[in-house]
N, CA, C and O atoms as a CHARMM CRD file, in Angstrom:
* protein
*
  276
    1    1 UNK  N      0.82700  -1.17700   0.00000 PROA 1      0.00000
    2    1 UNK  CA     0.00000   0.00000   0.00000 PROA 1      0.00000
    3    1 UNK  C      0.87500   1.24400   0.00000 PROA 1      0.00000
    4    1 UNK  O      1.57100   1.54700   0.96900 PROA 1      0.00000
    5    2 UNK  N      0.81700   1.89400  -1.02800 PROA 2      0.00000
    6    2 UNK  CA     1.38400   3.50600  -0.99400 PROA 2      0.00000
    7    2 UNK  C      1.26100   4.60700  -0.49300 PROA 2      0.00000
    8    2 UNK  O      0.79300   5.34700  -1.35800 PROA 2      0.00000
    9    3 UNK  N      1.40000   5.06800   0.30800 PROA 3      0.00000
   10    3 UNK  CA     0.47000   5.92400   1.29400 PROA 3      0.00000
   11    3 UNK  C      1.60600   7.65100   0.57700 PROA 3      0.00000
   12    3 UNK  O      2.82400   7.64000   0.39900 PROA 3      0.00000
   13    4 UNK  N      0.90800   8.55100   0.39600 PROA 4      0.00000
   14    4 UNK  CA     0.97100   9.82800  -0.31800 PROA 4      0.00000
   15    4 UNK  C      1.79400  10.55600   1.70800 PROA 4      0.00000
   16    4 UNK  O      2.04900   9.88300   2.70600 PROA 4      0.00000
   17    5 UNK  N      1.91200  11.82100   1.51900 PROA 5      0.00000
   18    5 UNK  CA     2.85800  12.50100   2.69000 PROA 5      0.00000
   19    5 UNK  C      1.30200  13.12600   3.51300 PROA 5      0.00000
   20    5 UNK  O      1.20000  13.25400   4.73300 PROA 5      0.00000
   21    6 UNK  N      0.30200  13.42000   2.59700 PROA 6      0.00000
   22    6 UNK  CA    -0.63700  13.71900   3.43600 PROA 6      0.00000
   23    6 UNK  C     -1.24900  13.09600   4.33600 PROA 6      0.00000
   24    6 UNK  O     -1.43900  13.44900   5.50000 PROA 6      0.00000
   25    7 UNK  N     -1.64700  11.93200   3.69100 PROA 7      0.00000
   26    7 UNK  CA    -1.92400  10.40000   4.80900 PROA 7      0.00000
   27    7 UNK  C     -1.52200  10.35500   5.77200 PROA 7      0.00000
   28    7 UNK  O     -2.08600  10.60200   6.83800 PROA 7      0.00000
   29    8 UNK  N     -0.09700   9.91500   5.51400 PROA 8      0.00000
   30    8 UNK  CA     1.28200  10.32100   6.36300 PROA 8      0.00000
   31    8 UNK  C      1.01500  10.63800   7.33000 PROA 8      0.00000
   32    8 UNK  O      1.23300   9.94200   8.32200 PROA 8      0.00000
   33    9 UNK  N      0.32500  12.06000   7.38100 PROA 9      0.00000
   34    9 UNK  CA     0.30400  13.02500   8.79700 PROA 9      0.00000
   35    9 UNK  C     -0.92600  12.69500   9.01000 PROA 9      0.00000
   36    9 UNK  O     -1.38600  12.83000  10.14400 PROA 9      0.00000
   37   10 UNK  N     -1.49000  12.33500   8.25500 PROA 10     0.00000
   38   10 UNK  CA    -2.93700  12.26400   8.90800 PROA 10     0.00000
   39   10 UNK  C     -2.99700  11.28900  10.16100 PROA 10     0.00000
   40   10 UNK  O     -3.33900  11.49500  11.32600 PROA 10     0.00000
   41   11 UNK  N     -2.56600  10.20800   9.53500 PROA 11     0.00000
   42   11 UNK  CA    -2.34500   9.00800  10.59000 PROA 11     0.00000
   43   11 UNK  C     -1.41500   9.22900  11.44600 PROA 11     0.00000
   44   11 UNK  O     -1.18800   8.33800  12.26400 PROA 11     0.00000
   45   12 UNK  N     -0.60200  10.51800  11.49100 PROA 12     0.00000
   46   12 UNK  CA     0.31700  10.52300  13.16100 PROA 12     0.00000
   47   12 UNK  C     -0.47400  11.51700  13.66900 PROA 12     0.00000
   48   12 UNK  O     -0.40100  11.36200  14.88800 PROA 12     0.00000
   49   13 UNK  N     -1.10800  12.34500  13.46300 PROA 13     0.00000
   50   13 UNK  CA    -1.92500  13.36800  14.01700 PROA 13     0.00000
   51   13 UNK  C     -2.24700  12.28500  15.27700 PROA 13     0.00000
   52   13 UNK  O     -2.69000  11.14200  15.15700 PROA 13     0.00000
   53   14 UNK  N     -1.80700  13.15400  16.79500 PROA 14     0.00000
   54   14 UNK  CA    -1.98100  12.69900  17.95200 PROA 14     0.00000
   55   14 UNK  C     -0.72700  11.50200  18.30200 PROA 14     0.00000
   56   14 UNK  O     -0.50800  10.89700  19.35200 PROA 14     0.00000
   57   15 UNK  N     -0.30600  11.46600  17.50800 PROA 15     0.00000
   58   15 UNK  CA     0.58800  10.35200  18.00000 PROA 15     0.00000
   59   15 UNK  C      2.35700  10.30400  18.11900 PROA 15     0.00000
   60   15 UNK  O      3.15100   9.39800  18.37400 PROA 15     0.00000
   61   16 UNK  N      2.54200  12.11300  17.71500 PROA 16     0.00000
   62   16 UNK  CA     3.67500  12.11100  17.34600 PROA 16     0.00000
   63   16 UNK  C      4.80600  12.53900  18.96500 PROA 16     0.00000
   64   16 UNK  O      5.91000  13.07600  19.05200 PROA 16     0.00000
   65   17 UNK  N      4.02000  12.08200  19.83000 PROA 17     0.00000
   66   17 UNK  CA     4.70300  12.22200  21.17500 PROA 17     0.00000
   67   17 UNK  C      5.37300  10.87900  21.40700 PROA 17     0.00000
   68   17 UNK  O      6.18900  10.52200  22.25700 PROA 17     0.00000
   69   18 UNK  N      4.70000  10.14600  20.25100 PROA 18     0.00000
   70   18 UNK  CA     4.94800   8.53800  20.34900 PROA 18     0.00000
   71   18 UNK  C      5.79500   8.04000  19.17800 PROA 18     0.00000
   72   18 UNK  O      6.43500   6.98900  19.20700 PROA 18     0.00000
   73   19 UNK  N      5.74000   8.94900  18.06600 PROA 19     0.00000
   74   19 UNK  CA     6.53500   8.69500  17.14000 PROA 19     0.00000
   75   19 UNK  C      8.36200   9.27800  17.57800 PROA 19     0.00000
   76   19 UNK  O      9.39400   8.63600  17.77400 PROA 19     0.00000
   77   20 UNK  N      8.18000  10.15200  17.58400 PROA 20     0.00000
   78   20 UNK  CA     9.23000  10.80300  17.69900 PROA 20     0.00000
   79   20 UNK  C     10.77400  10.55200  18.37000 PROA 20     0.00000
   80   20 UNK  O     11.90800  10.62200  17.89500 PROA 20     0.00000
   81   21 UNK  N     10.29200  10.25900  19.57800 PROA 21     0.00000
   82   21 UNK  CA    11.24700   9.34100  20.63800 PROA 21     0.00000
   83   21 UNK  C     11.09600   7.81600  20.01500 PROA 21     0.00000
   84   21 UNK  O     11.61400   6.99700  20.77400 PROA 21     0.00000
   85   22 UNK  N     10.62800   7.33600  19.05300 PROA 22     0.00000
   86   22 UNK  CA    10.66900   6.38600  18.50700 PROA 22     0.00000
   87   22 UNK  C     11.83200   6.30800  17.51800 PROA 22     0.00000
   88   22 UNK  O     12.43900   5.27100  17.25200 PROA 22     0.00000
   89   23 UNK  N     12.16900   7.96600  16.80900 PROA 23     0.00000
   90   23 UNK  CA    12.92100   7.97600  16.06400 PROA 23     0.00000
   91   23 UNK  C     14.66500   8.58100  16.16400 PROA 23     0.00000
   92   23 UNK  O     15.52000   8.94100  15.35500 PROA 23     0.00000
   93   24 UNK  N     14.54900   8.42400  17.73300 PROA 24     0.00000
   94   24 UNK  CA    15.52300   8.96300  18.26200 PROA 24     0.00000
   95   24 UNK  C     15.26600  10.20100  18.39100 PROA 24     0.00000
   96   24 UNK  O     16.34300  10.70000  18.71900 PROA 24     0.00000
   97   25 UNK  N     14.54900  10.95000  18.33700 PROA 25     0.00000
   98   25 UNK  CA    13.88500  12.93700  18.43300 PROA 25     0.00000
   99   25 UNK  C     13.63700  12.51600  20.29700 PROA 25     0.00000
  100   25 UNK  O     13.02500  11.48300  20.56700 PROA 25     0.00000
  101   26 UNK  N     14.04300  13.20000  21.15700 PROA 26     0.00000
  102   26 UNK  CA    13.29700  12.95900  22.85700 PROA 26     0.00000
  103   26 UNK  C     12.81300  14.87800  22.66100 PROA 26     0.00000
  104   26 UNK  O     13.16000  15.97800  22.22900 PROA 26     0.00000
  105   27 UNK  N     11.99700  14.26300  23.22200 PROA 27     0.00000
  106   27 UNK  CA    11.09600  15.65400  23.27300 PROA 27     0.00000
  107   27 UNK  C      9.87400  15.50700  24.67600 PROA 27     0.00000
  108   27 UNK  O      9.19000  14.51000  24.90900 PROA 27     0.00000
  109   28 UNK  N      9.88000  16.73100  25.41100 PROA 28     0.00000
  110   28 UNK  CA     9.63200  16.75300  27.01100 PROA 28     0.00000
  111   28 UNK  C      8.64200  17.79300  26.59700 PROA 28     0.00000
  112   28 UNK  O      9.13900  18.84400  26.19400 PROA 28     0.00000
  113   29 UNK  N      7.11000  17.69100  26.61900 PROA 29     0.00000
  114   29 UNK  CA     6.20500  18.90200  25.92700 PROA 29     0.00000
  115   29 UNK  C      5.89400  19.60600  26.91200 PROA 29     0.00000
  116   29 UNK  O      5.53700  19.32200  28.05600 PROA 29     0.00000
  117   30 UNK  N      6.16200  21.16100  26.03000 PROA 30     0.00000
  118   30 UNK  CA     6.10100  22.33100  27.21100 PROA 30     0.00000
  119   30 UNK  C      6.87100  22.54000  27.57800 PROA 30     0.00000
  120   30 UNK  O      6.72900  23.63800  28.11600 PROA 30     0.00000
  121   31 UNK  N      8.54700  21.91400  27.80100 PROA 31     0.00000
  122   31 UNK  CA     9.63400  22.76700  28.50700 PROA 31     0.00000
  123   31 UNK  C     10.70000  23.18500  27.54500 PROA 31     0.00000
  124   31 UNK  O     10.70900  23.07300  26.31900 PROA 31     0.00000
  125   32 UNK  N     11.45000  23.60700  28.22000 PROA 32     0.00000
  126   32 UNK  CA    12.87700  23.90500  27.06900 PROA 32     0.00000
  127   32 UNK  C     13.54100  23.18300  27.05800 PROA 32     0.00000
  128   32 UNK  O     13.16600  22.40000  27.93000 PROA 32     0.00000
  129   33 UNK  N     14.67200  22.71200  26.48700 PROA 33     0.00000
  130   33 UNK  CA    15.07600  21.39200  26.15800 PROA 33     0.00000
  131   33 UNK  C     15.97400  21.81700  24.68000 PROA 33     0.00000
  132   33 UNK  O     15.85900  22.61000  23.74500 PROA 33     0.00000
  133   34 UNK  N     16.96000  20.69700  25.16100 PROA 34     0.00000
  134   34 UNK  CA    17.70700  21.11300  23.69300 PROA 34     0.00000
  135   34 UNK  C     17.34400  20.71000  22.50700 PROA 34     0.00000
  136   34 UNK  O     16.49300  19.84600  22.29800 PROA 34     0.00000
  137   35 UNK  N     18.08200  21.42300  21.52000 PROA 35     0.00000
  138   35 UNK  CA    16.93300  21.23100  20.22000 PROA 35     0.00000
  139   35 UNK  C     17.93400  20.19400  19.79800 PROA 35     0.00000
  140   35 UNK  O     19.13500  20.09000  20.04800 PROA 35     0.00000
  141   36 UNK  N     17.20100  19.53400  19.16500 PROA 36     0.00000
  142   36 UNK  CA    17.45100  18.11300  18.40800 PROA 36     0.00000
  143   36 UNK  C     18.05400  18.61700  16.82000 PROA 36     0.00000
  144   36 UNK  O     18.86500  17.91200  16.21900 PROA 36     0.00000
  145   37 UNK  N     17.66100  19.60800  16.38800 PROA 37     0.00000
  146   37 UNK  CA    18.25700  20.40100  15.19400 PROA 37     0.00000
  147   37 UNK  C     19.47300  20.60200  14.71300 PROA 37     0.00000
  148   37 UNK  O     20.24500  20.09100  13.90300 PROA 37     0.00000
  149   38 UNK  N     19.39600  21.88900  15.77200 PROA 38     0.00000
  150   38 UNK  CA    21.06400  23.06500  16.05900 PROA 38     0.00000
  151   38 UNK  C     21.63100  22.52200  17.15500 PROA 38     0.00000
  152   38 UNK  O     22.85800  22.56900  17.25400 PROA 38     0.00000
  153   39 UNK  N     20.83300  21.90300  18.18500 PROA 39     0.00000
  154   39 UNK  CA    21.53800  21.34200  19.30100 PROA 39     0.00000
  155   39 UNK  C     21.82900  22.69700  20.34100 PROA 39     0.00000
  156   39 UNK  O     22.77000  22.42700  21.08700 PROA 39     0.00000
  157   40 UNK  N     21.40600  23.74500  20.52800 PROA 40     0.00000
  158   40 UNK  CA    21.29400  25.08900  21.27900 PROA 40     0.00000
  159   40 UNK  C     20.23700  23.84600  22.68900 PROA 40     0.00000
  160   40 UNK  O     19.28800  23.06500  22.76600 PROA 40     0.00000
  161   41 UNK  N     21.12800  24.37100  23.35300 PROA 41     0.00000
  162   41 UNK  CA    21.02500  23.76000  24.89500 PROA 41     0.00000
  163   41 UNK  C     19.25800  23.90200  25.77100 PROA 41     0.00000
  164   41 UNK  O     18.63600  23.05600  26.41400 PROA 41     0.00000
  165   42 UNK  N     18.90200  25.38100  25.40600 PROA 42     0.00000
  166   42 UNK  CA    17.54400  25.43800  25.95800 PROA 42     0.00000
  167   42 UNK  C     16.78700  26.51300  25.26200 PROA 42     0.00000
  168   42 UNK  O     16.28800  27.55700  25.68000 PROA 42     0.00000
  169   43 UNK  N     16.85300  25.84200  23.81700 PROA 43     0.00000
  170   43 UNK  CA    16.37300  26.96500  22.95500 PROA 43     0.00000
  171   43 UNK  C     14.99100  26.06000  22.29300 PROA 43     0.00000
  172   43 UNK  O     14.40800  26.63200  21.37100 PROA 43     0.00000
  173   44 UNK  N     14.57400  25.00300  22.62300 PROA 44     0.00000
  174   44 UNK  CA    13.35900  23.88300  21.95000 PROA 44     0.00000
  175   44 UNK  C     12.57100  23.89900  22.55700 PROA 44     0.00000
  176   44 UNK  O     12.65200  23.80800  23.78200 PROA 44     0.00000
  177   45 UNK  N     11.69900  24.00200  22.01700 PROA 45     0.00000
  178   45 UNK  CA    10.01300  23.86600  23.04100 PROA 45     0.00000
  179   45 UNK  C      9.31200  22.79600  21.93000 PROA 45     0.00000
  180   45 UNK  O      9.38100  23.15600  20.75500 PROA 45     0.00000
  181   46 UNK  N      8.79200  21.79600  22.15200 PROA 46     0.00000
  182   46 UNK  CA     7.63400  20.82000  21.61500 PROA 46     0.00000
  183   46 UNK  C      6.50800  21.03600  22.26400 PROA 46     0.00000
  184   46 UNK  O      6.53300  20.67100  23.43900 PROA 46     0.00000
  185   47 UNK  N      5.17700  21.68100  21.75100 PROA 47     0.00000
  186   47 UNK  CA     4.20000  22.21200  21.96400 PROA 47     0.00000
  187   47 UNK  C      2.62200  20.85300  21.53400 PROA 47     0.00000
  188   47 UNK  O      1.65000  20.37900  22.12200 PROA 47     0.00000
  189   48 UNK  N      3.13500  20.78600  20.47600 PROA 48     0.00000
  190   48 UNK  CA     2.09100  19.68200  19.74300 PROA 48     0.00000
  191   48 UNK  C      0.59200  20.06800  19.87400 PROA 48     0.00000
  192   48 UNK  O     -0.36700  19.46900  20.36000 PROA 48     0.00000
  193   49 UNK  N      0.73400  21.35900  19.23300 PROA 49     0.00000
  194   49 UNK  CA    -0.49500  21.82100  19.34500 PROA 49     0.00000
  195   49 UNK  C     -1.25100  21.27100  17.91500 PROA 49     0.00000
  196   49 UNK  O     -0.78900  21.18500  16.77700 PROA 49     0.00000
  197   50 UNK  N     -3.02000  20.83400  18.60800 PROA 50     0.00000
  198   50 UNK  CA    -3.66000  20.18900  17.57200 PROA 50     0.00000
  199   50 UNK  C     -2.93200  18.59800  17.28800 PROA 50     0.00000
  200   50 UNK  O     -3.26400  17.87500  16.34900 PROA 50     0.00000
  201   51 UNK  N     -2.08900  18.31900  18.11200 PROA 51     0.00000
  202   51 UNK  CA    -1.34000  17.13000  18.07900 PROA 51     0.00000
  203   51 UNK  C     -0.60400  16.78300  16.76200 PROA 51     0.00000
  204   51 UNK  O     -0.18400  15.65600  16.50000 PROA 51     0.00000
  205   52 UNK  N     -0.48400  17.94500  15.90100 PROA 52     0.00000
  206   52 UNK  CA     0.94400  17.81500  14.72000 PROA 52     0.00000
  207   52 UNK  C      1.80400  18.15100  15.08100 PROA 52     0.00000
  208   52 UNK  O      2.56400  18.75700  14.32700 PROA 52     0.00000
  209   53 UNK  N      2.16000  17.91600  16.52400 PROA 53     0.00000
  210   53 UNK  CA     4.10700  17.54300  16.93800 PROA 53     0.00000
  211   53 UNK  C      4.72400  18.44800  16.51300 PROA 53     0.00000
  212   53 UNK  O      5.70600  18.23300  15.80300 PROA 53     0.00000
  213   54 UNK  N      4.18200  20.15400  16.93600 PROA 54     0.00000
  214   54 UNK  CA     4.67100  21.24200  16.78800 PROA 54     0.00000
  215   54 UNK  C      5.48300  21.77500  17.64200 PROA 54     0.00000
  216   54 UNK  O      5.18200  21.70600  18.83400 PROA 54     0.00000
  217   55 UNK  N      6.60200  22.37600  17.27100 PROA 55     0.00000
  218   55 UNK  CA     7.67900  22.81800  17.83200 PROA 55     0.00000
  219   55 UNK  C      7.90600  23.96300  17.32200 PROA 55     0.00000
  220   55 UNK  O      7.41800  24.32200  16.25000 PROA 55     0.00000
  221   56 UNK  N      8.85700  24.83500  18.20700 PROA 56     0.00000
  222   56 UNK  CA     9.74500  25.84200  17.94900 PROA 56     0.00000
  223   56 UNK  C     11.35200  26.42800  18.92800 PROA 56     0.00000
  224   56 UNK  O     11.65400  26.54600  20.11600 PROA 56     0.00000
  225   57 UNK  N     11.91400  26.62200  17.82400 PROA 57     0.00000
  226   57 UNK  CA    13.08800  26.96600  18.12700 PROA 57     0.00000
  227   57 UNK  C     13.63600  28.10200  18.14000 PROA 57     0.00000
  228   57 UNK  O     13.58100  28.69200  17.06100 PROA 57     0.00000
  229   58 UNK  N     14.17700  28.65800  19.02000 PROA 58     0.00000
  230   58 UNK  CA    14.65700  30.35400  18.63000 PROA 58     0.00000
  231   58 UNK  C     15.74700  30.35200  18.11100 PROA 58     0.00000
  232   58 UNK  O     16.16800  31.46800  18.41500 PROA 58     0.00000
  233   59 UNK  N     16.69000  29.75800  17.39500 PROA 59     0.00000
  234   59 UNK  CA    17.24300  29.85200  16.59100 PROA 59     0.00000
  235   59 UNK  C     16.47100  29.04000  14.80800 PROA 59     0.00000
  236   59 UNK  O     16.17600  29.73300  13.83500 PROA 59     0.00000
  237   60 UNK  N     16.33400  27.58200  14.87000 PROA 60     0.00000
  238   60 UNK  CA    15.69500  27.09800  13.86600 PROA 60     0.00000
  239   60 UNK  C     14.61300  27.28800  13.44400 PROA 60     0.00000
  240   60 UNK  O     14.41900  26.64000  12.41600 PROA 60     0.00000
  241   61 UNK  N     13.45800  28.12200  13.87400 PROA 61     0.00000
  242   61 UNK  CA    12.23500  28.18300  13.96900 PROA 61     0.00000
  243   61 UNK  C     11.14600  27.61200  14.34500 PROA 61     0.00000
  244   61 UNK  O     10.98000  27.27700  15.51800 PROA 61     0.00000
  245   62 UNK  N     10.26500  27.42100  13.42600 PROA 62     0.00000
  246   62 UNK  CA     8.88700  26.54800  14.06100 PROA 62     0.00000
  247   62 UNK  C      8.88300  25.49000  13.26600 PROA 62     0.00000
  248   62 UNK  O      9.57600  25.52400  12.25000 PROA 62     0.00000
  249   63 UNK  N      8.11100  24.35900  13.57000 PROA 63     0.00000
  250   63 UNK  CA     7.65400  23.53700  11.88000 PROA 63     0.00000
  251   63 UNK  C      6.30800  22.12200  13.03400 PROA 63     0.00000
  252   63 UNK  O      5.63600  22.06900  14.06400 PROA 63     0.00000
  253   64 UNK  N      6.52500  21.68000  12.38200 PROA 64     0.00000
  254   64 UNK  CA     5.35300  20.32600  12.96500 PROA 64     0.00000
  255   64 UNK  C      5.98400  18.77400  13.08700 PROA 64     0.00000
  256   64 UNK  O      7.17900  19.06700  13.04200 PROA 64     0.00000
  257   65 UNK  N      5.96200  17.78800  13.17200 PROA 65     0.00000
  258   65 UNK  CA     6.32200  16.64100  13.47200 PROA 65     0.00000
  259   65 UNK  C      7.06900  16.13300  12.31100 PROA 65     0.00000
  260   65 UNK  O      8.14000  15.52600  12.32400 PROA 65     0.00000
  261   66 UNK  N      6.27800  16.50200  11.21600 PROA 66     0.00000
  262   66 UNK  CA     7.50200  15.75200   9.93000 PROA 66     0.00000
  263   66 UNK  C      8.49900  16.40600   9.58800 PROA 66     0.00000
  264   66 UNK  O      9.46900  15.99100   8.95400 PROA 66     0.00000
  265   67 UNK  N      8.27600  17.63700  10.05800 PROA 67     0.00000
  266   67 UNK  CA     9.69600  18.98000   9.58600 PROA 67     0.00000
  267   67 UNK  C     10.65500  18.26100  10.43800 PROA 67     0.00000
  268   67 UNK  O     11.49400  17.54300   9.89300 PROA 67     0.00000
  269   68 UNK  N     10.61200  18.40500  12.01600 PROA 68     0.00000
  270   68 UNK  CA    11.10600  17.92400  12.42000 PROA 68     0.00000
  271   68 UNK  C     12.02400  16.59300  11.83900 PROA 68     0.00000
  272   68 UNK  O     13.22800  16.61600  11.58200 PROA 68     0.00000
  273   69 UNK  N     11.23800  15.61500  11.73300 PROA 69     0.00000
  274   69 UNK  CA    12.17200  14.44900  11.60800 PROA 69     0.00000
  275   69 UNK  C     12.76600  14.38600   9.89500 PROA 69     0.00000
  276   69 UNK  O     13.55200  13.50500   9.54600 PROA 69     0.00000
C-alpha cells in the first residue's frame, strides 16, 4: 500500500509524542530542552499543538512533526 505525505500526517496526528522518541527525536512537551536540530542547549520547546508535533526553536524556527524528523 502507498500511502501519499498527506496520509502520512494524517495518521500521526496525535501520536507524534509517540513517534518521535521512537525515532531517536526525545522531546519533554512544554519545557525547554535542547533542540534536536542546532543542538542550542535550551532553545526547543515541543508544543504539539492540535497534536501535529509542533515545535519551535529560537534559533531554527517553528515547523510540525515531519519537519522535524
Amino acid at each position: 500500500m502507498k500511502m501519499n505525505v498527506t496520509e502520512t500526517v494524517k495518521q500521526a496526528c496525535g501520536h507524534w509524542p509517540r513517534i518521535l522518541p521512537a525515532l531517536g527525536v526525545k522531546v519533554i512537551k512544554n519545557r525547554h530542552q535542547a533542540c534536536p536540530v542546532c543542538g542550542g542547549s535550551d532553545r526547543f520547546r515541543f508544543d504539539d499543538k492540535e497534536g501535529r508535533g509542533t515545535w519551535f526553536c529560537n534559533q531554527c524556527g517553528a515547523g510540525d512533526g515531519l519537519k522535524l524528523v
